[in-house]
C-alpha positions in Angstrom: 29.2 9.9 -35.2 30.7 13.1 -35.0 33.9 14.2 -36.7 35.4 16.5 -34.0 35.9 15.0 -30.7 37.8 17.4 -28.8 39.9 15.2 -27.6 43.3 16.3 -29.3 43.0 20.3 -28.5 45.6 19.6 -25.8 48.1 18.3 -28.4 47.7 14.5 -27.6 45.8 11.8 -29.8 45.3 7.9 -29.6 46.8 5.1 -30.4 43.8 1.8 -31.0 45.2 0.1 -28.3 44.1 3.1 -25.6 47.7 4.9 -25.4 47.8 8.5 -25.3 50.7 10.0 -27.5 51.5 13.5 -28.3 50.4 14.6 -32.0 54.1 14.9 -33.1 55.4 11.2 -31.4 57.2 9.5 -33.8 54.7 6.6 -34.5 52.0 9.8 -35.4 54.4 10.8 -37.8 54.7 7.8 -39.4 51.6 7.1 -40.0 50.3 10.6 -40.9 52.9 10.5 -43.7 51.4 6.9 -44.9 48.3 8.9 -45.1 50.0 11.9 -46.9 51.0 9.1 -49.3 47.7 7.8 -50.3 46.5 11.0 -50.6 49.3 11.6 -53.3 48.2 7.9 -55.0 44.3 9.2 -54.6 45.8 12.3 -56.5 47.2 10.6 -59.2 44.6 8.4 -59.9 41.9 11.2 -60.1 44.3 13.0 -62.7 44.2 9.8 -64.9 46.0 6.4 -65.4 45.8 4.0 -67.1 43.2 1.0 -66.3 46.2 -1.5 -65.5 47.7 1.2 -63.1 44.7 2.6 -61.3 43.7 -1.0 -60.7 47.4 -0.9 -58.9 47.0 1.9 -57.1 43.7 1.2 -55.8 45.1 -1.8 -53.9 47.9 0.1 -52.5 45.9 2.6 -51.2 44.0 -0.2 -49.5 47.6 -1.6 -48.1 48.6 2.3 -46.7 45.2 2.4 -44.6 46.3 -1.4 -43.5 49.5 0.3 -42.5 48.1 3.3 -41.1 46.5 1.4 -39.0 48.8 -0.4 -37.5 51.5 2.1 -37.2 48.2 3.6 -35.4 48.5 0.4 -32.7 49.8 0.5 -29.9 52.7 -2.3 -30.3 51.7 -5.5 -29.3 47.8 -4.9 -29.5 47.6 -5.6 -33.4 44.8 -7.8 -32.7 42.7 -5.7 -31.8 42.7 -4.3 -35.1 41.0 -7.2 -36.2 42.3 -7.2 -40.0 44.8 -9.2 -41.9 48.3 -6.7 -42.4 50.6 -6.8 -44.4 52.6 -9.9 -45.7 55.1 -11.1 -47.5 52.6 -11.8 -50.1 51.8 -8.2 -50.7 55.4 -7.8 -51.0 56.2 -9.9 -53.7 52.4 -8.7 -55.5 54.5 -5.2 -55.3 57.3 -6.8 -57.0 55.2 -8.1 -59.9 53.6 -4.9 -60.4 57.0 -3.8 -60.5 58.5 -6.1 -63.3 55.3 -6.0 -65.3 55.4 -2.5 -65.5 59.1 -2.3 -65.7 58.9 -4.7 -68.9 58.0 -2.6 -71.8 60.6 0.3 -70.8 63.7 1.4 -72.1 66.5 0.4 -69.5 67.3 2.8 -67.2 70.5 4.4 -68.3 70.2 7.8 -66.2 68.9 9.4 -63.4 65.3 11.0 -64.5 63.9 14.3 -63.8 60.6 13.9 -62.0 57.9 14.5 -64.4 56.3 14.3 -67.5 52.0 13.8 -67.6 50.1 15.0 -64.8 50.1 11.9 -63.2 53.1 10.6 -63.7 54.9 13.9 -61.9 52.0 13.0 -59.3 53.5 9.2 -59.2 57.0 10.9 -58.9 56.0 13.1 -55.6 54.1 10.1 -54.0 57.4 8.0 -54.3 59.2 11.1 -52.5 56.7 10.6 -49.8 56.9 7.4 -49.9 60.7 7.4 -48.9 60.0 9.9 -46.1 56.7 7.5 -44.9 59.7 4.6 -44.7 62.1 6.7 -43.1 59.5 8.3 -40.5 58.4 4.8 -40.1 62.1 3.5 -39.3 62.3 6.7 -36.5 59.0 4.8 -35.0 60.7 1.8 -34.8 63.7 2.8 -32.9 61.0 4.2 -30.0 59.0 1.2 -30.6 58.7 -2.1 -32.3 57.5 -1.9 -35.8 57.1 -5.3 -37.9 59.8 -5.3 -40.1 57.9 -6.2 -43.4 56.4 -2.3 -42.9 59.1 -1.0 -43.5 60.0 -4.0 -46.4 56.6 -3.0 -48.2 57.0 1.2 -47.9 60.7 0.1 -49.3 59.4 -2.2 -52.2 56.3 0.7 -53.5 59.0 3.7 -53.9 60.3 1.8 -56.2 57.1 0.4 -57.7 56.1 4.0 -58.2 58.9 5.2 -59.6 58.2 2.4 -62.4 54.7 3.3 -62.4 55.5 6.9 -63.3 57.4 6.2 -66.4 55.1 3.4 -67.4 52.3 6.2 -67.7 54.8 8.4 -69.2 55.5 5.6 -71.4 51.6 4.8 -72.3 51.2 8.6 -73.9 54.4 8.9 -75.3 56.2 11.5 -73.7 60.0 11.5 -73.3 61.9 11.2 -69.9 64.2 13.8 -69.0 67.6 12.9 -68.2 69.7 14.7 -65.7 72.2 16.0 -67.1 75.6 16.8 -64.4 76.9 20.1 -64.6 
């Protein structure tokens, strides 16, 4: 199979399902930045977690290309995709992650600088991207129906990688940074 198709040099791609969309229609969008976001987790894996987290991460990345491809869909021909999507089940698997992680942390008594280790700043930009992926992904769902729990999962993992970037800091001992107001 060949990687270059020619089929996009006028500006248009498309949707499984058979639409034709332009490259910067809101449902593209969406999905490219759900792609942007595992590229972020792929990132911050390969500069080093821990076991626990990379185990994690590897199943989100698994649930973005899930998502990818269905924002991908045109609506109503999900079927065709022939795989199991998201579910409520995910969700709450999100939400454990979430409160395991969360449980040997210091409460959260500030607003954090993003940073610290490598991959915990790396955790900190994919849950930046993360909020954009859920907001792009809300635009597409104004233009067209997107299943709600897309939207409830993008919502859940910012937060789970927020937690997951000051486990890791946690792990190898290096100090959050407050913001401080002016």
């Amino acid at each position: 199979m060949k990687i270059y198709t020619r089929t996009g040099d006028g500006g248009e791609t498309g949707l499984f399902g058979g639409a034709r969309v332009d490259k910067d229609d809101a449902r593209v969008e969406a999905y490219g930045t759900v792609d942007e976001l595992n590229s972020c987790i792929g990132v911050a894996r390969a500069l080093g977690v821990s076991p626990t987290t990379d185990e994690c991460l590897l199943r989100i990345q698994s649930d973005l290309f899930t998502i990818g491809a269905e924002l991908a869909c045109v609506p109503g021909q999900e079927q065709k995709l022939r795989m199991v999507l998201v579910s409520e089940a995910d969700i709450e698997r999100v939400e454990n992650s979430i409160d395991q992680s969360e449980a040997p942390l210091a409460p959260l008594e500030n607003f954090l600088l993003p940073g610290g280790g490598a991959a915990a700043a790396e955790l900190h930009r994919a849950r930046t991207v993360c909020r954009r992926a859920e907001r792009r992904t809300l635009r597409a769902g104004r233009l067209a129906p997107v299943r709600p729990l897309v939207v409830i999962y993008l919502n859940r993992l910012s937060d789970l990688l927020f937690v997951l970037a000051r486990y890791e800091n946690h792990l190898v001992g290096t100090v959050e940074v407050p913001w401080r107001a002016r």
